[in-house]
C-alpha positions as CSV (number, residue, x, y, z in Angstrom):
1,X,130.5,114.8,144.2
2,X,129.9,113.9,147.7
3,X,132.2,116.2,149.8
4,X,132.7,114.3,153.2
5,X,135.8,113.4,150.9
6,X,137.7,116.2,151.7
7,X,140.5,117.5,149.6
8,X,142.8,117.6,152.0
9,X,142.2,114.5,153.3
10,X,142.9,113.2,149.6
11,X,146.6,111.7,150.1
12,X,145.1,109.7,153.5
13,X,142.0,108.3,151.3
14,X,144.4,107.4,148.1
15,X,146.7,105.3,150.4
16,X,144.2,103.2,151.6
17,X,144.3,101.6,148.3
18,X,145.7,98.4,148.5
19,X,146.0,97.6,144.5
20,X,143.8,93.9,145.5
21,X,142.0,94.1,142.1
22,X,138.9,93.9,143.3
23,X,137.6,96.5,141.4
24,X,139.0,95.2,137.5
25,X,136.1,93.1,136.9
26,X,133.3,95.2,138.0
27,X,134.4,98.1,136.6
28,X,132.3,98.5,133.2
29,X,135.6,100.4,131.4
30,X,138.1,98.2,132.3
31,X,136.3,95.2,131.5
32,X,135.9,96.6,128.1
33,X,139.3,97.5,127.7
34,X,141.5,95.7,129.7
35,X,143.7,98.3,129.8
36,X,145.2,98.6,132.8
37,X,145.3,102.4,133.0
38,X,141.5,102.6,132.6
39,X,140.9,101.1,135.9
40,X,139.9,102.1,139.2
41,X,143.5,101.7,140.9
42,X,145.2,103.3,138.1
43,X,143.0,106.3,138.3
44,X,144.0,106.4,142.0
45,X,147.6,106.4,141.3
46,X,147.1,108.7,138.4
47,X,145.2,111.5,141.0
48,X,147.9,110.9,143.9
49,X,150.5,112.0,141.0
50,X,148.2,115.2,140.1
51,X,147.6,116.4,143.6
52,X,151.4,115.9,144.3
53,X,152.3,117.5,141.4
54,X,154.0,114.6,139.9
55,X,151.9,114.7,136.6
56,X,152.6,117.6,133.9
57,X,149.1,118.1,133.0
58,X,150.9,118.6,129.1
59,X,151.0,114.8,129.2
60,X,147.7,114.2,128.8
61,X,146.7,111.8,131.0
62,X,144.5,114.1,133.1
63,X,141.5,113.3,130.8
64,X,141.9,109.3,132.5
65,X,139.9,110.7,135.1
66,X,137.0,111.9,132.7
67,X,137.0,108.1,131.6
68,X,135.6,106.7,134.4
69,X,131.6,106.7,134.4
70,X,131.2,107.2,138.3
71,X,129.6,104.2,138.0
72,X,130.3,103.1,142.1
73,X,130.8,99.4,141.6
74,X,134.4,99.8,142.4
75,X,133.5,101.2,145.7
76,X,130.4,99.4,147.0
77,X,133.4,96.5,146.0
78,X,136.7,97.3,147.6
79,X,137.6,95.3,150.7
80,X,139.7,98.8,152.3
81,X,136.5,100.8,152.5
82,X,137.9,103.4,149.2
83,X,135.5,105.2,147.2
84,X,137.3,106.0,143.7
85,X,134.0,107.8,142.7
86,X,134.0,110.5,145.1
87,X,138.2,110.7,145.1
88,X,137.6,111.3,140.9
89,X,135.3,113.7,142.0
90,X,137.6,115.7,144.4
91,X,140.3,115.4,141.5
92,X,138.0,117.0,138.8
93,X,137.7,120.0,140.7
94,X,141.5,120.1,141.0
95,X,141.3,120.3,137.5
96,X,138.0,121.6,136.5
97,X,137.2,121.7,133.1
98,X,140.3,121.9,131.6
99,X,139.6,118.4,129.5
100,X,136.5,119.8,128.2
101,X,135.6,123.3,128.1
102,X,132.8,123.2,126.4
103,X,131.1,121.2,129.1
104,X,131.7,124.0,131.0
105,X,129.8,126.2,128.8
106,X,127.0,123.7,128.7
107,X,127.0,123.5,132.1
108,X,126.9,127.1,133.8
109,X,125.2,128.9,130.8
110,X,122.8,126.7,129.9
111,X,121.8,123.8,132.2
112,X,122.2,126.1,135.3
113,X,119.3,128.5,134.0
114,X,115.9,127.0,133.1
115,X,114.2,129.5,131.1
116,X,117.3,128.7,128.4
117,X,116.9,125.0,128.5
118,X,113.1,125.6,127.7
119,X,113.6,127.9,124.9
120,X,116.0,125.5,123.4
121,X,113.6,122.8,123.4
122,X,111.2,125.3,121.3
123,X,113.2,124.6,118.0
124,X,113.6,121.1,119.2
125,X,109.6,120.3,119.3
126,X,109.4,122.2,115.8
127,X,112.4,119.9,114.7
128,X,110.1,116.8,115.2
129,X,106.9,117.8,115.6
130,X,106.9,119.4,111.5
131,X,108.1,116.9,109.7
132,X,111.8,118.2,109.3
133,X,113.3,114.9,111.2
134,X,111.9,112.5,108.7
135,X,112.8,114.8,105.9
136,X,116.6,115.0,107.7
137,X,117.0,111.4,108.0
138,X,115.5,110.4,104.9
139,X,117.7,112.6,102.8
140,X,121.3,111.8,104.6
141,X,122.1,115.3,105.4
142,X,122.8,114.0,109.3
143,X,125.5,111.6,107.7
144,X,127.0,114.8,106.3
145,X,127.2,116.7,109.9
146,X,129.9,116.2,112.3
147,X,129.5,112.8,114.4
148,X,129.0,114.2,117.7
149,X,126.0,116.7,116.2
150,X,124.3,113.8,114.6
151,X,124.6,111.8,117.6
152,X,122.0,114.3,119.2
153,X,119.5,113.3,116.7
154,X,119.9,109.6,118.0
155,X,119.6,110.8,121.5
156,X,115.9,112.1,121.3
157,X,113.1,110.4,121.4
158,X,110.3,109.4,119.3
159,X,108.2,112.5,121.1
160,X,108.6,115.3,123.7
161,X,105.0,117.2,124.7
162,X,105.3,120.4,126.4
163,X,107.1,120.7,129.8
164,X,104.5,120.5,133.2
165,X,106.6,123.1,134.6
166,X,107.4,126.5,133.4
167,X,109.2,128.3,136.9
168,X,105.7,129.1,138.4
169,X,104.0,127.1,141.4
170,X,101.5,124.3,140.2
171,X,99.5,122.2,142.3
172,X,97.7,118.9,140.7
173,X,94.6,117.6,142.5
174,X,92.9,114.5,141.7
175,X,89.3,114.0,141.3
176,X,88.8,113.6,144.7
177,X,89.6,115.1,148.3
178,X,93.6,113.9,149.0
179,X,94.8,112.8,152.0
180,X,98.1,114.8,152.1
181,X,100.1,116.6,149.5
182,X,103.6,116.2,148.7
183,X,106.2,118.2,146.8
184,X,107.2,116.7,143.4
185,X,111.4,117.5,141.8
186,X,110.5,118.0,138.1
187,X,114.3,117.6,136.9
188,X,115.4,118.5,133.9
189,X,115.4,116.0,131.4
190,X,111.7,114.7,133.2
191,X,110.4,118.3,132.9
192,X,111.5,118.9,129.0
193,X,112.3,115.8,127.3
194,X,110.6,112.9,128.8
195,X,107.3,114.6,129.6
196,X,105.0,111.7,129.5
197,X,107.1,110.0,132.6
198,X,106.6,113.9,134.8
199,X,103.1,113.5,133.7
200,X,102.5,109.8,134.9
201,X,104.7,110.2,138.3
202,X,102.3,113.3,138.8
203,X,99.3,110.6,137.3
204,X,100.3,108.2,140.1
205,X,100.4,110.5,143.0
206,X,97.0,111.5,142.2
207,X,95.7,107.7,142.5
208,X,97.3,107.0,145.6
209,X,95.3,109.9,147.4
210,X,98.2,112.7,147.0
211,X,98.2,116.5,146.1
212,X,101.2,117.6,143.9
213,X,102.8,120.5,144.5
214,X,106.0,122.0,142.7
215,X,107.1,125.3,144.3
216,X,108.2,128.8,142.1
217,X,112.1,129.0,141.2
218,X,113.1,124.9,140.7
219,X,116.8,124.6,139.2
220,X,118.6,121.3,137.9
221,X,119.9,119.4,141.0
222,X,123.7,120.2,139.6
223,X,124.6,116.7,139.1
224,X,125.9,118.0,135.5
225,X,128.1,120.6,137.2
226,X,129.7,118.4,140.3
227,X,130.0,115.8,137.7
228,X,132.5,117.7,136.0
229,X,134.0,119.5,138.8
230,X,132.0,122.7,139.0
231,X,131.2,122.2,142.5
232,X,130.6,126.1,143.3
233,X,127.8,126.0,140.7
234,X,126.6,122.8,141.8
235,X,126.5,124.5,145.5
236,X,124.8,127.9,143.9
237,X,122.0,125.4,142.5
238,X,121.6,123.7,145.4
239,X,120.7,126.8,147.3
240,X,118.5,128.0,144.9
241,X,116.7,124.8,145.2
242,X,116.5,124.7,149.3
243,X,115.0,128.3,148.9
244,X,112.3,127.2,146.5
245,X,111.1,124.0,148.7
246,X,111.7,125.6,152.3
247,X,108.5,127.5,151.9
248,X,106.7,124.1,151.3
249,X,105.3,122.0,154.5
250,X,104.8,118.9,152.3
251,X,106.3,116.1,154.5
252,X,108.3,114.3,150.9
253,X,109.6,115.9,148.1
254,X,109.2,113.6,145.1
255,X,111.5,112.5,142.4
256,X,111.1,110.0,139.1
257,X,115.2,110.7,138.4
258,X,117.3,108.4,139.9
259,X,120.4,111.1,139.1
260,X,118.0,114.1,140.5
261,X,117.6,111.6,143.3
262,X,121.5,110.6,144.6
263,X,121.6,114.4,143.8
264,X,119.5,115.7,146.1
265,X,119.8,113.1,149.3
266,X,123.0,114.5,149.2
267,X,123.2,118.2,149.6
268,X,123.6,117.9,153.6
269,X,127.2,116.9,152.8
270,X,127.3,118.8,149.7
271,X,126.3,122.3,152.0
272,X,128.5,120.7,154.8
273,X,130.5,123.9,154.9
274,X,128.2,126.2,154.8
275,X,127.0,127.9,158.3
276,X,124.1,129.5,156.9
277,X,122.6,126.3,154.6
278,X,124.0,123.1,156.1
279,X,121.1,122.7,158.7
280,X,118.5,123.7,155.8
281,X,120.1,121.2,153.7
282,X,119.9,118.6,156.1
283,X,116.2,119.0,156.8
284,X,116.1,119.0,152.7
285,X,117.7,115.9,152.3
286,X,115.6,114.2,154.4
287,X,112.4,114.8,152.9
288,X,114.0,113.3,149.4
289,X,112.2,110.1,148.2
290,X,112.5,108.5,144.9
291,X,109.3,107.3,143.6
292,X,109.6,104.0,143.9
293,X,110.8,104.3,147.6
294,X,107.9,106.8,148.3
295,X,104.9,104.1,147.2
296,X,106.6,101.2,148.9
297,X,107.7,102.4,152.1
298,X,106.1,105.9,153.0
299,X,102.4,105.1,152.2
300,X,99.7,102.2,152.1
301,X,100.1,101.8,147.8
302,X,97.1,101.1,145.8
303,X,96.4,98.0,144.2
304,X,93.9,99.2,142.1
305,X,95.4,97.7,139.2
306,X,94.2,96.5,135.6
307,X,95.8,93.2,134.5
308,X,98.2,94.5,131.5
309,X,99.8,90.6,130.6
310,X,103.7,91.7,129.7
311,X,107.0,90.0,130.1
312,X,109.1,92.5,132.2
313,X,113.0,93.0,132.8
314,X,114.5,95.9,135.0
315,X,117.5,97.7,134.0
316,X,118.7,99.4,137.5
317,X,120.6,102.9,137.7
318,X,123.6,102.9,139.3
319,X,122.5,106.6,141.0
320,X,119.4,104.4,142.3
321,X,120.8,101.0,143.2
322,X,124.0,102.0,144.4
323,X,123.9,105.7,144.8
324,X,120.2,105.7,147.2
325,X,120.5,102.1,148.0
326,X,117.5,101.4,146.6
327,X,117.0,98.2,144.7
328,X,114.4,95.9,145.9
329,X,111.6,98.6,145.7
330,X,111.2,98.8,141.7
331,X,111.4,95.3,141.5
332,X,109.2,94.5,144.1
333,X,106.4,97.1,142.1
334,X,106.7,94.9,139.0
335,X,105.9,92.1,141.3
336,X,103.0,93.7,142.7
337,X,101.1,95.2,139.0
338,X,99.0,92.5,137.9
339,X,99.7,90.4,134.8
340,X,103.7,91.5,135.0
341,X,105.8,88.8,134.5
342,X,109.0,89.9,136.1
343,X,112.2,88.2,134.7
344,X,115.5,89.4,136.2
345,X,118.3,90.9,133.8
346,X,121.7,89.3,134.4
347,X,124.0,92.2,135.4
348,X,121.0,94.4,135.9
349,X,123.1,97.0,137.9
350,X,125.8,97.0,135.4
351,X,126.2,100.7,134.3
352,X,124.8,101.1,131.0
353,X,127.5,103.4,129.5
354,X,124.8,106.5,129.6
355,X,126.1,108.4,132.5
356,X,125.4,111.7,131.6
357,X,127.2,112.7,128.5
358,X,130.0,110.0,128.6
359,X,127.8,108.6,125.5
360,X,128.7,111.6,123.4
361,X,132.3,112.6,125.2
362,X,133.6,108.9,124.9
363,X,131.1,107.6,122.3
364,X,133.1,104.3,121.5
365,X,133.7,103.5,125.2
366,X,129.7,103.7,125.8
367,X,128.5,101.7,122.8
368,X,130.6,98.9,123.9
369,X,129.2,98.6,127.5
370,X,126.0,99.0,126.2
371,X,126.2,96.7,123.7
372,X,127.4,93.6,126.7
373,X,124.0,95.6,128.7
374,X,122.1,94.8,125.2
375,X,123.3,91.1,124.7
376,X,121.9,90.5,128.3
377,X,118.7,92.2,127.7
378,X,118.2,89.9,124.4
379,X,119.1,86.6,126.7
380,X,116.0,87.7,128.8
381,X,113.6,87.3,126.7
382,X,111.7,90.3,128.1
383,X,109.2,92.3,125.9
384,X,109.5,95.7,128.3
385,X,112.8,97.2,129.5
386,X,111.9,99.1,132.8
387,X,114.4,101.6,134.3
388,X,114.1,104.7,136.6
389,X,116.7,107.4,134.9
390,X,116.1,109.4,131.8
391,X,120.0,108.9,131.1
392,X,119.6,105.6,131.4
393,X,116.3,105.9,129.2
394,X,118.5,107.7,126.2
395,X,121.3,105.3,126.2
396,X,119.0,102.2,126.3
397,X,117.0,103.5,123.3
398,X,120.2,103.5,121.7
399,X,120.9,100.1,122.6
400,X,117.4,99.3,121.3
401,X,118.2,100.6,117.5
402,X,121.7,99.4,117.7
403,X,120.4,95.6,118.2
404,X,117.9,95.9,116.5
405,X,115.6,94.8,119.1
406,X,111.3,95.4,119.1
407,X,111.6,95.7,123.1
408,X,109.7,98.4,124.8
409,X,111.2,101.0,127.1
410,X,109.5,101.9,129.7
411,X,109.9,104.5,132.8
412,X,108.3,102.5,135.8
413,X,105.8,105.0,137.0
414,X,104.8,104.9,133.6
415,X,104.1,100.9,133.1
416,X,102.7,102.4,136.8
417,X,100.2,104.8,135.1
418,X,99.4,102.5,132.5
419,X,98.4,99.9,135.1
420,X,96.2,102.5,136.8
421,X,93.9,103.2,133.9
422,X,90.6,101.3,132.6
């Protein structure tokens, strides 16, 4: 949630709407659905009736606002300047968690507390790593589960290897003297699940003459929390996560997440309210680079590449293209690795359906825009999918078995890393 949307500045923002349409056909639910309450105007209507009172929540049309995939198209289109995103936000804390309590749960007693996450991955490793996920799928017992508990099965992928962070400072030095160090945001999902892209971001630092450095006490960003309206958690994370980097002098702090990313940039406005953290959030903020923005624009990047010959297509995330305003710097690194041939993606930016756990809380919504995300892959003719967001990374591998398609996915510091070596 970005909190420069006040709450009680909601009625002023919700009458800007003008009701032009601009927003049906970029809005990745509506244009599946065409269904005029699923789009952005209708959701505006729908939260100027909650905050009025208007609405009896009995109805059941509260949970419209849980439809939309905070996406941001709508907004980085509308001709009156209105940002539905961060007015849904506002309007899930008015009714936090009442749709889905058990996102709370996940949220606040799990996700908010790393040392949990990590021991849940323990049975997780032992799930795949023994042999028990062959013997699973090979005997049907996940067709016999309940739909949204096989689903999880779907989500992993092929391998996770053991986290690079475990709550203690670690620094990561290359072979030879750096020139500066910089701090690195392991994230969650980067951290426990996709390991191998933590461990090429790290990989990539090294070669371009950088010390890594990830302080003692990292948290998740609490994009899962302000997602779903727990912004007082969101805010307790946040602080957590100022404390732990303060300490550190490192001019950058690093991220490969494109949702840790928008997450992060944005805690000045997030902290706005606090007298005690505001300040240190700002001077946060402003040391937050995504990779990609880090290598093109902050230092001289090495070329030191080996030719790797691959056809190429980029899948941008909407919290790095829209949300950071990044969007010419991963493209213009497949450009620059030798032997990449680069072919655009029509409706690259399109939200893939991922965003967060939409793909398991409105499962036929997600398949649907991912399937339009998949047809357009298939038209490329590309051999490698590149993105930059592990959620973008889970629901693409879906996609992947779904079509059927033998496409690689690929992180890009990790087509990055591969580059580097030999």
């Amino acid at each position: 949630m970005n909190s420069k949307t006040e709450s009680k500045n909601l009625s002023e923002a919700l009458l800007k709407c003008a009701r032009c349409g601009m927003c049906l056909p970029v809005c990745p639910v509506y244009r599946e659905t065409l269904i005029e309450t699923d789009s952005p105007r209708a959701r505006l209507a729908l939260i100027r009736s909650i905050e009025t009172g208007a609405l009896n929540e009995k109805r059941g049309y509260i949970h419209k606002i849980y439809d939309c995939t905070t996406c941001m198209a709508c907004s980085h289109t509308c001709p009156s300047g209105v940002h539905p995103d961060e007015l849904i936000s506002v309007a899930r804390t008015m009714v936090c968690k009442k749709p889905f309590p058990l996102q709370k749960i996940i949220t606040n007693n799990l996700i908010s507390y790393p040392g949990r996450l990590r021991n849940l991955m323990v049975p997780v490793n032992i799930y795949q790593k023994t042999g028990i996920r062959r013997l699973v799928k090979s005997t049907g017992v996940l067709d016999l589960l309940p739909e949204r508990l096989s689903r999880f099965d779907s989500m992993l992928p092929k391998t996770i290897g053991a986290p690079i962070y475990r709550g203690e400072k670690i620094t990561f030095v290359a072979e030879k003297e750096a020139k500066d160090c910089v701090a690195y945001f392991p994230g969650c999902a980067q951290n426990l699940v996709f390991t191998s892209v933590a461990r090429s971001t790290i990989e990539v630092l090294l070669k371009n003459d950088r010390r890594v450095f990830i302080p003692e006490g990292v948290v998740c960003c609490g994009m899962p929390h302000a997602g779903y309206g727990e912004l007082e958690e969101a805010k307790r994370l946040a602080r957590k996560n100022i404390d732990a980097y303060e300490a550190s002098t490192d001019e950058f702090i690093i991220t490969d997440c494109a949702t840790c990313g928008s997450t992060l940039k944005n805690y000045d406005s997030l902290l706005a309210d606090d007298p005690v953290y505001a300040p240190r959030a700002r001077m946060f903020s402003k040391k937050v680079r995504d990779i990609t923005e880090f290598l093109l624009k902050d230092i001289s990047l090495n070329h030191n590449f080996r030719k790797l010959n691959v056809k190429a297509t980029y899948h941008e995330p909407c919290h790095l293209g829209r949300g950071q305003g990044i969007k010419e710097a991963p493209r213009k690194l497949l450009r620059e690795i030798l032997g990449v041939n680069f072919i655009e993606m029509n409706e690259a930016d399109s939200c893939c359906g991922g965003a967060g756990s939409y793909t398991l809380t409105h499962r036929q919504l997600s398949m649907k825009i991912l399937d339009r995300k998949m047809r357009n892959l298939k038209d490329s003719g590309a051999e490698v999918i590149i993105t930059a967001c592990p959620g973008c990374e889970i629901q693409l591998a879906q996609g992947l078995k779904r079509s059927k398609q033998k496409v690689k996915l690929m992180h890009l510091v990790e087509l990055l890393a591969e580059a580097y070596r030999g």
